[in-house]
C-alpha angles and dihedrals in degrees: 000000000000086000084051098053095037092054091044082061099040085057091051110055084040091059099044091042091096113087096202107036124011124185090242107015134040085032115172123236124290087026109121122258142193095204140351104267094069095061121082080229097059094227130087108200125189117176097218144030085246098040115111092241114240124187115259142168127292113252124278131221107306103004135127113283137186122189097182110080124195121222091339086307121113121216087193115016119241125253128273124258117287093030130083138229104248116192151106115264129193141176097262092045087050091051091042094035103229095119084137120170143154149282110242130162103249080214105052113092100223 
């Protein structure tokens, strides 16, 4: 048991040694991801219940926006810093996950 848990360790901080790319942490997008905090980007995104989730950008300008994760997996990535996530929500979309919105400057007028 002791070996076991010595060479899990060993694999992690292997696989996190590496400041610009780890093996679990700091992925790149499109890489496959069990939660968000292992993506640059800070979203894993998968399209579908039964799609395998990738990271992926944070939502541009104008683009579709959610601000409610799932077990650490976007649907819709968040915005990025500086928009906000404009859109109704409601109880059901909350339960079905489809409170969608867009991205929208808090600053711009219109």
């Amino acid at each position: 048991m002791k070996l076991a848990l010595l060479f899990l360790a060993s694999f992690i901080a292997l696989g996190t040694a590496v400041p610009e790319r780890g093996l679990f942490l700091n992925l790149v997008n499109g890489e496959l991801c069990v939660g968000s905090f292992q993506c640059k980007s800070r979203c894993c995104q998968r399209d579908t219940g039964l799609s395998l989730a990738r990271c992926a950008s944070k939502g541009a300008e104008r683009s579709s926006c959610s601000s409610h994760l799932l077990y650490n997996v976007y649907y819709k990535c968040p915005c990025e810093d500086g928009l906000k996530c404009d859109g109704d929500k409601s109880i059901i979309g909350s339960i079905t996950n489809t409170n969608f919105g867009t991205c929208k400057d808090p600053n711009s007028i219109a």
